[in-house]
C-alpha positions as CSV (number, residue, x, y, z in Angstrom):
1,X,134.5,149.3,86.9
2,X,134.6,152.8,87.3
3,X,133.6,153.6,84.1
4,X,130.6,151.8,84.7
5,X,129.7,153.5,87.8
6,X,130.0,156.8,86.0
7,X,127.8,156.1,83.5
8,X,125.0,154.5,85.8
9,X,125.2,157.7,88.3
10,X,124.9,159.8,84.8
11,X,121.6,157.2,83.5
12,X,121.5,155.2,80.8
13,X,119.1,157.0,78.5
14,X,119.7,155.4,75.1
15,X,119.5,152.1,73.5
16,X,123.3,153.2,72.1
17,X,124.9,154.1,75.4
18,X,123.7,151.0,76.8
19,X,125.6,149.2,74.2
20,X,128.7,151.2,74.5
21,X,128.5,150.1,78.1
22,X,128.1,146.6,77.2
23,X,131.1,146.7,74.6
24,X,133.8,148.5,77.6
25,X,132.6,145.4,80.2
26,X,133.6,142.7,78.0
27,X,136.6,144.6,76.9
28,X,137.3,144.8,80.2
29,X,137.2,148.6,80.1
30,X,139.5,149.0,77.3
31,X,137.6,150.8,75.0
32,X,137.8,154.3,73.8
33,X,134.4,155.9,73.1
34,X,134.6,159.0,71.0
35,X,131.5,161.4,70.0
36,X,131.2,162.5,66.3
37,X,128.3,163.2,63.9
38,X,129.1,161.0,60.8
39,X,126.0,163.2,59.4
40,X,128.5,166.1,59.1
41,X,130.5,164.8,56.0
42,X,133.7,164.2,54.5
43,X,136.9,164.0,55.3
44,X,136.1,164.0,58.5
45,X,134.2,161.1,59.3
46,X,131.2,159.8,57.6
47,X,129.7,156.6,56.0
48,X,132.0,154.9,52.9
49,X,129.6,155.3,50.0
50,X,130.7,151.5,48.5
51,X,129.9,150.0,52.5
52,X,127.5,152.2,54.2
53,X,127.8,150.4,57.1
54,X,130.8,151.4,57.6
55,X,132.3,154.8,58.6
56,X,135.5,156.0,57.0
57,X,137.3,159.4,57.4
58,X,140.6,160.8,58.7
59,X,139.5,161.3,61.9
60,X,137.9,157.8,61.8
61,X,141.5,156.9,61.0
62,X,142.9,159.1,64.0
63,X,140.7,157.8,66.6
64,X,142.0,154.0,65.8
65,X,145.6,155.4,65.9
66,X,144.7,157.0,69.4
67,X,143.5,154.0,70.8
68,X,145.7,151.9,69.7
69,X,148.6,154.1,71.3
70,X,146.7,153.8,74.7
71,X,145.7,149.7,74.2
72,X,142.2,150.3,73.2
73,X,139.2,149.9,70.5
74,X,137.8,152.9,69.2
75,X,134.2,152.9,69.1
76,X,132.2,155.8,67.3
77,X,129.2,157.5,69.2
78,X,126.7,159.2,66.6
79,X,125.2,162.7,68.2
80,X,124.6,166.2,66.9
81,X,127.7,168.2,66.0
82,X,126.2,171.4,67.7
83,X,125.2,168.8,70.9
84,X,129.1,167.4,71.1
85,X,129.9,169.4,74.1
86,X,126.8,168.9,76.2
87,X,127.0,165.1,75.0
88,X,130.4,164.9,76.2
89,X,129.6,166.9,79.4
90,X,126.5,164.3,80.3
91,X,129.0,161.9,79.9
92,X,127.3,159.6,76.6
93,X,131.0,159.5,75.4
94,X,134.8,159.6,76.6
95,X,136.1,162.2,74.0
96,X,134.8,164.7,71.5
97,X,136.6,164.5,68.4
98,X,134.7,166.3,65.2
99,X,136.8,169.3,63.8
100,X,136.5,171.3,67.1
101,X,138.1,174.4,66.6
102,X,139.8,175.6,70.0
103,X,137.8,178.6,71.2
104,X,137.9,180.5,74.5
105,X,134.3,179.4,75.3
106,X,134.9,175.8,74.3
107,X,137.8,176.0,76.4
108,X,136.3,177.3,79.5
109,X,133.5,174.6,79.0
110,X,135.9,171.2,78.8
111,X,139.3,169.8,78.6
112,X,141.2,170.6,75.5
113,X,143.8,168.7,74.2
114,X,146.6,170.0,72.2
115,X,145.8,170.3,68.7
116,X,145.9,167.6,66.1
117,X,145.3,169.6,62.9
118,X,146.1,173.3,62.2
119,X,143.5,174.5,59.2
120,X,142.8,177.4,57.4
121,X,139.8,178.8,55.5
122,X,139.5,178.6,52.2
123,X,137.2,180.4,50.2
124,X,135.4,178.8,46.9
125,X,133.6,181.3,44.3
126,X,131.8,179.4,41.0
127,X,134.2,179.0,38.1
128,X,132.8,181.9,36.3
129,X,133.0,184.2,38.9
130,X,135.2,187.2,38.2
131,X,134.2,189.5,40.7
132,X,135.6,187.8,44.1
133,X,139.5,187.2,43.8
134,X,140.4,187.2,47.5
135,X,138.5,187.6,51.1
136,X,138.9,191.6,50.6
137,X,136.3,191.1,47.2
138,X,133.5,190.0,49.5
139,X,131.9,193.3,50.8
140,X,128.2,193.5,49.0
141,X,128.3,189.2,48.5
142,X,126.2,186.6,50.1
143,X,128.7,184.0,51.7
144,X,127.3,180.7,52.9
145,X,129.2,178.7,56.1
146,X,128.5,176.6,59.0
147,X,127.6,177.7,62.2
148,X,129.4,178.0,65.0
149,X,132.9,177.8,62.8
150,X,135.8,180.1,62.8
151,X,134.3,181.0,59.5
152,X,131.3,182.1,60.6
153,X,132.8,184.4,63.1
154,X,135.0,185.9,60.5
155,X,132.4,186.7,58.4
156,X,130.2,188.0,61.0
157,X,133.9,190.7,62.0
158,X,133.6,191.2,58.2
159,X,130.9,194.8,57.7
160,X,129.2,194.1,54.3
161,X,129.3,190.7,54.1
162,X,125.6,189.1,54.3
163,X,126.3,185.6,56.2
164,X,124.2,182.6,55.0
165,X,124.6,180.1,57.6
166,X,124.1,176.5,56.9
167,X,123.9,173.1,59.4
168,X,126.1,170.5,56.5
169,X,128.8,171.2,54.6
170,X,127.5,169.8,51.4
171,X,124.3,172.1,50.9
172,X,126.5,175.5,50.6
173,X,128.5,173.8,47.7
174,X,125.3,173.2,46.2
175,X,123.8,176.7,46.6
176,X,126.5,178.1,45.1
177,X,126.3,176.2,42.3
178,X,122.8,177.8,41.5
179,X,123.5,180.9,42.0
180,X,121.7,181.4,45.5
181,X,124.9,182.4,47.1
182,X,127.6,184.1,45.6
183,X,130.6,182.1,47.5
184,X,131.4,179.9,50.4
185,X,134.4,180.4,53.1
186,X,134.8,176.5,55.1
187,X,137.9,174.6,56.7
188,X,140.6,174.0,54.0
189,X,139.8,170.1,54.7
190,X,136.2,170.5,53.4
191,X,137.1,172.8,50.2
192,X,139.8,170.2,49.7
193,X,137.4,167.4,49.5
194,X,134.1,169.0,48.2
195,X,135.1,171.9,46.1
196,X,138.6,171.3,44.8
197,X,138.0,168.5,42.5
198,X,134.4,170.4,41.2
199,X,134.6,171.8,37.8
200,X,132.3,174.4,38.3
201,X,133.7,175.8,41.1
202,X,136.9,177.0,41.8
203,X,139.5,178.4,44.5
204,X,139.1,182.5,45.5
205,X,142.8,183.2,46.5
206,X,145.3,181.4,49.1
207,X,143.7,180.1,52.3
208,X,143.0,182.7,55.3
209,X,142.9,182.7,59.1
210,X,144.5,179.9,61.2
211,X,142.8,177.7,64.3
212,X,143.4,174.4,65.5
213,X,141.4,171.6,65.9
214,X,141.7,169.7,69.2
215,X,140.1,166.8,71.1
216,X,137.4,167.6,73.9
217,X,137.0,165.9,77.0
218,X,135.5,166.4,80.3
219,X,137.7,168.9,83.0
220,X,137.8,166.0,85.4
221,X,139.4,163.5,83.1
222,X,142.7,165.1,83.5
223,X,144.5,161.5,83.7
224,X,142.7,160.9,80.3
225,X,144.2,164.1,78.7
226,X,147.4,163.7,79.5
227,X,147.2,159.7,77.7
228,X,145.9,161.3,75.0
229,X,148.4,164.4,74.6
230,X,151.1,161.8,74.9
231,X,149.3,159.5,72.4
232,X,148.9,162.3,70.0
233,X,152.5,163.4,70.8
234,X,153.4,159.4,69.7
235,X,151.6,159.3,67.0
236,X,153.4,163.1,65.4
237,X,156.9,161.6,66.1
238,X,156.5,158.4,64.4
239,X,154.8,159.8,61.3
240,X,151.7,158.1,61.6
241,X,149.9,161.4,61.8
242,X,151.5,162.6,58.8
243,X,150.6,159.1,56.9
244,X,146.6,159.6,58.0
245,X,147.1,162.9,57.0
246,X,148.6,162.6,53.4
247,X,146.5,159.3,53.0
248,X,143.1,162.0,52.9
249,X,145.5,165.0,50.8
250,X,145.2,167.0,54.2
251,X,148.9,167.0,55.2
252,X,150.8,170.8,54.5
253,X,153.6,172.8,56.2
254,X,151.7,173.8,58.7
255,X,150.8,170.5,60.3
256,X,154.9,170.2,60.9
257,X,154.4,172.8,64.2
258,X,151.6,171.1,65.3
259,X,153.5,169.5,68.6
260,X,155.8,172.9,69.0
261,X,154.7,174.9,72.2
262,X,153.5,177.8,69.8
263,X,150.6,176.4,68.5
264,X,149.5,175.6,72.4
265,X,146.2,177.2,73.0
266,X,146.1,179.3,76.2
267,X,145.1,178.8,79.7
268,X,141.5,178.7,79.9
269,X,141.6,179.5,83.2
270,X,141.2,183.2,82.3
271,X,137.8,183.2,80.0
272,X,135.1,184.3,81.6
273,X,132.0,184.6,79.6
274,X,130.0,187.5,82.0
275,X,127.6,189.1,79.3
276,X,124.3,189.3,80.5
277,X,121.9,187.1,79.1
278,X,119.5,189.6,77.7
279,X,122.2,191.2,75.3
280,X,121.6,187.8,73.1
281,X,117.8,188.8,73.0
282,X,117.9,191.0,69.7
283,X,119.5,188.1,67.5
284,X,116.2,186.2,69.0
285,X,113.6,188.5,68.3
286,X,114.9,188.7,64.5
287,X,115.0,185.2,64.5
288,X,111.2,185.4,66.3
289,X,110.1,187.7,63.3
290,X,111.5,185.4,61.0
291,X,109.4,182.4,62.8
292,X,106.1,184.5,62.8
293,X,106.3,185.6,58.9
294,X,107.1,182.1,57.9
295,X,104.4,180.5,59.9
296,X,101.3,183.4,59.1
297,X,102.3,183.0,55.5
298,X,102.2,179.5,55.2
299,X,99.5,178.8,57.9
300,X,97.0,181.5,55.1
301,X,98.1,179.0,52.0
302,X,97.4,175.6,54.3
303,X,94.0,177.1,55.2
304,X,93.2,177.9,51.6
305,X,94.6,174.9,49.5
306,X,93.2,172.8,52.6
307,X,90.0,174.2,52.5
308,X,89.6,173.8,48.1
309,X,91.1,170.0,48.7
310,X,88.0,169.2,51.6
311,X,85.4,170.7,48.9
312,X,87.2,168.8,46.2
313,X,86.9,165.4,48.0
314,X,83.6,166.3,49.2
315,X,81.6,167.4,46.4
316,X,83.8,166.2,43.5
317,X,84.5,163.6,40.8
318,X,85.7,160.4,40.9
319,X,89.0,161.4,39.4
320,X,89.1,164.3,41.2
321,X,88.5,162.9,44.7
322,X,91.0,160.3,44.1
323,X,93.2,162.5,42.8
324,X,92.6,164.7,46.4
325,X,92.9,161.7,48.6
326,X,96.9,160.6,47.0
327,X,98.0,164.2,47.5
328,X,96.8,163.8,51.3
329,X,97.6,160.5,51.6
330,X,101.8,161.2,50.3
331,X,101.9,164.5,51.7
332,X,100.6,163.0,55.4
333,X,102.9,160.0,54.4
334,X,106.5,161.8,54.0
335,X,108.1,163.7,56.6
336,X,108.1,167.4,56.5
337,X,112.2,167.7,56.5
338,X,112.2,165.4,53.3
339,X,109.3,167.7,51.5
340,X,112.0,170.7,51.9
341,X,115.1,169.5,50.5
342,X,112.6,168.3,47.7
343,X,111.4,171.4,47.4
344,X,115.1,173.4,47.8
345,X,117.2,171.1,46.4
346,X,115.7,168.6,44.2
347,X,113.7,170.9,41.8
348,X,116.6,173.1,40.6
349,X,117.4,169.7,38.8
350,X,114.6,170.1,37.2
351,X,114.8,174.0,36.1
352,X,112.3,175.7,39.3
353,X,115.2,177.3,41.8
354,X,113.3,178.9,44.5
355,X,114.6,181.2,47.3
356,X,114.8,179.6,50.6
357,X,111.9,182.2,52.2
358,X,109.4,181.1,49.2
359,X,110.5,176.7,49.2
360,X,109.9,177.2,53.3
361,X,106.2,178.7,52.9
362,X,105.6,176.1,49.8
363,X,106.9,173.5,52.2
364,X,104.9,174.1,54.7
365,X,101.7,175.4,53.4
366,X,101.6,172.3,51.5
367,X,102.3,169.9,54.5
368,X,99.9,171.8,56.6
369,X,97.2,171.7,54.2
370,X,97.2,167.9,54.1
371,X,95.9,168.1,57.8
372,X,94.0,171.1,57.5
373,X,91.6,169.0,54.4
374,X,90.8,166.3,56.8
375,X,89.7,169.0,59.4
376,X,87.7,170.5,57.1
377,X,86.3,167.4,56.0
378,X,85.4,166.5,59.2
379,X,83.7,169.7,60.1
380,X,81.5,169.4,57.4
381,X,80.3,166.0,57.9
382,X,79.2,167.1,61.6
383,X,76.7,168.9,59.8
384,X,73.6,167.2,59.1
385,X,72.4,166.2,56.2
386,X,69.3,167.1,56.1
387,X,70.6,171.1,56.0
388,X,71.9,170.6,52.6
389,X,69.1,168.9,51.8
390,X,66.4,171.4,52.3
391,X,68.6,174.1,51.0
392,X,68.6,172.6,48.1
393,X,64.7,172.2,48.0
394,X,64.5,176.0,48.8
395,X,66.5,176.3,45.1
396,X,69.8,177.3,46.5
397,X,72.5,176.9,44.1
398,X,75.5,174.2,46.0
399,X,77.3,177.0,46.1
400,X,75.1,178.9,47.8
401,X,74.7,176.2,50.0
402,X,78.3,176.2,51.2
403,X,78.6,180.1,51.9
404,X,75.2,180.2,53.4
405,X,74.9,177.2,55.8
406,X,77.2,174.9,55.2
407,X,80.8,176.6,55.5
408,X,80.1,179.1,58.6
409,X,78.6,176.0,60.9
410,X,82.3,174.4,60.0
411,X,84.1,177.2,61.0
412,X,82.8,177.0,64.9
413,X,83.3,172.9,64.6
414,X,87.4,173.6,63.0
415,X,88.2,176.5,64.6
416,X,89.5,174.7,68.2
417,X,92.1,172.1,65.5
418,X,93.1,174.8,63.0
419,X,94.6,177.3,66.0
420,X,96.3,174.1,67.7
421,X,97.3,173.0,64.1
422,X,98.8,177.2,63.3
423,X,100.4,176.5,67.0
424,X,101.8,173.2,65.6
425,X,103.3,175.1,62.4
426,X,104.8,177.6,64.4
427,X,107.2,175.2,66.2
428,X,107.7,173.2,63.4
429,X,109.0,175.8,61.4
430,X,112.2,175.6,63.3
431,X,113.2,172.7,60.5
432,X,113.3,175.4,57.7
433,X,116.6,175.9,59.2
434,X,117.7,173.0,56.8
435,X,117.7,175.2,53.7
436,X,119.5,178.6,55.3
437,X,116.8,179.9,56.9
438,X,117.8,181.7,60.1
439,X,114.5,181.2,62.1
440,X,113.6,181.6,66.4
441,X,115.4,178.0,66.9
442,X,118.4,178.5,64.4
443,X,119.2,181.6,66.2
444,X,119.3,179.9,69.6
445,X,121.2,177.1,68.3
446,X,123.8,179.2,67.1
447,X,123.9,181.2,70.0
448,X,124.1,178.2,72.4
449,X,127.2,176.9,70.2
450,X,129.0,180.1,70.4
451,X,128.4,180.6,74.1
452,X,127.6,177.4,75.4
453,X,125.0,178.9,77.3
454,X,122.6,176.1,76.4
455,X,120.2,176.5,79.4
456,X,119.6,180.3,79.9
457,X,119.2,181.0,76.3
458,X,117.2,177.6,75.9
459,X,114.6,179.0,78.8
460,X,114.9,182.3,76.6
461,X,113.9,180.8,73.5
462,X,110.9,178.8,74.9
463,X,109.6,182.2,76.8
464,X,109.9,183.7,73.1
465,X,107.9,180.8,71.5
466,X,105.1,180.8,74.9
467,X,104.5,184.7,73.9
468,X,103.8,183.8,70.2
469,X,101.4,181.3,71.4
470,X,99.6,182.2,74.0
471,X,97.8,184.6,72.2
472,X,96.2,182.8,69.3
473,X,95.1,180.4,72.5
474,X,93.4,183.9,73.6
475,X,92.2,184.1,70.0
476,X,90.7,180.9,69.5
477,X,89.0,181.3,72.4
478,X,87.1,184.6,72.0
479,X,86.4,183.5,68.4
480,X,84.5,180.3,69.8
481,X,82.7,182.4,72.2
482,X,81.6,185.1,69.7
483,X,80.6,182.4,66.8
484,X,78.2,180.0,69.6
485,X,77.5,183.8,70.4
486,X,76.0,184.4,67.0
């Protein structure tokens, strides 16, 4: 009953917590909600390739250990890994278990158990490589990770060392693979599972570092933490841990100190995060540069391939308009995110390995021009016809024709759509971030992990983006007036 009251004070504000809520009342409140991203990969939790409906995973195997110890079901509650804490703090879920590394920040932000695995970082060069032995070889390399990971910080400690920062665990594997990164530094777990049994890649000297991963919970569930310390506790004596563990290849010596007082993590009590906000604004104007580049760049090749495929369609053959209306058609048809990893990933298999700057301004330039086409399009059927007509009569060539009268009567009809469209492509841009692009949203996301500062640097971000676009808004407008001008 209480649990129910806490979630309808909080608002039930998605189709899957209202389930979740469903689930506890007929199990009479006995069910143990835990937050996760099955999106993140193995071994962690994520779908079982031969049942997809189905997740599997050691910490899938952990959380029905936990609530069995405490007389509950375990249910799994998909959200963002890098929204987990906010998530947990909104109260969508009763624990956040996802290979949370204790931090200071994290821990001044929730309740953090004691830790239920201690891992290392392993770093994974190509099998060929003979350059990088050991972490001390990586001064002058490129080195892909996650964000927001103990790797990434040690990386970023590391002077030399260009950081490539990824959102899944699988895409760095395949990067360095091609060549576009010269190694990767994850959690032993993931090397264990993804790189480990890879022929082409191979091991770079013994694992380095040490963290623990622990369960997350809100401050004010303090009876909660202390059922599942004791459950965790339970589960280390009897050996179930160690079976989970061993079942998945993850169990080592170090796991034995797991419950000893030395691995604790310190009070939290005594973090304080008091940097100002506005020391955080350099890392967003790069990324803000980053954002403009990609967006004037692409939005110049959407204008021009838009603009030859709205003459192509208008004035051309039968094949050739037909051909122009299934390239608008699939590329209006198929989501942006899926037209990257295309692009990034998918045509290395086929020999064409681009750099991530050059697949994001193909990407997008070639999504964008789908839209700009029928804007064009548009504009020039606004025109009547009888222009074309007597220009024609008056022995202008058709080309002639659409520089002369046809083309700059579009541009005052387009221009209004083709500035909201370049407005459009600057915020969409942020999903570039897929293929290691560190863009105006990637930076704040990473930020926002690292110092849980969601809001401030959220407000931050958004003044950032405002700036950008308020003045082609000022643009479009003074254009307008000076082409009805002329």
């Amino acid at each position: 009953m209480n649990t129910l009251l806490k979630y309808t004070q909080i608002g039930c504000s998605s189709i899957a917590l209202v389930l979740v809520l469903a689930t506890q009342a007929l199990a009479g409140g006995k069910v143990l909600v835990w937050g996760s991203d099955a999106e993140g990969g193995a071994p962690y939790v994520f779908s079982d390739p031969d049942h997809p409906e189905r997740l599997i995973g050691f910490e899938v195997e952990l959380a029905d250990a936990l609530a069995q110890e405490m007389g509950r079901t375990a249910r799994q509650f998909q959200t963002d890994w890098t929204s987990l804490i906010p998530a947990l703090k909104r109260g969508d879920f009763d624990i956040a278990m996802n290979g949370i590394e204790w931090t200071p920040v994290r821990a001044r932000e929730a309740a953090l158990s004691q830790p239920y695995y201690i891992f290392s970082q392993q770093l994974v060069v190509r099998a060929d490589e003979e350059r990088i032995h050991s972490f001390s070889d990586l001064h002058g390399m490129r080195v892909a990770t996650l964000q927001g990971t103990a790797a990434h910080d040690m990386l970023k400690a590391t002077p030399g060392v260009e950081t490539v920062i990824y959102s899944g665990q699988v895409e760095p594997y395949k990067d360095l693979k091609l060549g576009r990164v010269d190694a990767v530094l994850l959690d032993l777990p993931i090397a264990a599972f993804y790189a480990k049994p890879d022929a082409q890649l191979k091991y770079a000297g013994p694992p380095v570092g040490e963290g623990a991963y622990v369960i997350a919970l809100r401050r004010e569930d303090t009876v909660l933490l202390g059922e599942i310390n004791r459950a965790l506790d339970n589960l280390f004596r009897s050996g179930r841990l160690k079976e989970i563990y061993s079942h998945w290849e993850l169990w080592n010596e170090k796991q034995s100190g797991l419950m000893r007082p030395t691995v604790t993590p310190e009070a939290p009590s005594a973090v304080v995060n008091d940097r100002s906000i506005f020391q955080y604004l350099p890392i967003l104007l790069q990324g803000a540069g980053m954002t403009l580049a990609l967006s004037v760049v692409s939005m110049a090749m959407a204008i021009v391939l838009g603009l030859a495929l709205a003459l192509a369609r208008k004035g051309g053959g039968p094949i050739l308009k037909a051909l122009t209306i299934g390239y608008i058609e699939i590329i209006r048809g198929t989501p942006l995110l899926v037209q990257l990893y295309i692009i990034y990933y998918g045509l290395p298999n086929i020999g064409i390995n681009l750099s991530a700057f050059t697949a994001a301004v193909i990407g997008l330039g070639l999504n964008y021009s789908a839209y700009e086409a029928e804007i064009y399009r548009s504009g020039l059927n606004s025109i009547p016809k009888g222009q074309k007509e007597a220009a024609l009569s008056l022995g202008m060539t058709q080309v002639q024709v659409y520089r002369r009268i046809l083309l700059p009567q579009t541009v005052k009809v387009v221009l209004p759509p083709v500035t909201n469209d370049f407005i459009s492509l600057l915020k969409d841009s942020s999903l570039v971030s897929i293929i290691a692009i560190v863009e105006l949203t990637k930076s704040y996301n990473m930020l926002a992990v690292s110092s849980m500062r969601f809001l401030e640097l959220g407000l931050l971000t958004a003044a950032l983006y405002l700036i950008m676009s308020i003045p082609l808004s000022i643009l479009s407008v003074r254009l307008e007036k000076r082409f009805q001008t002329s």
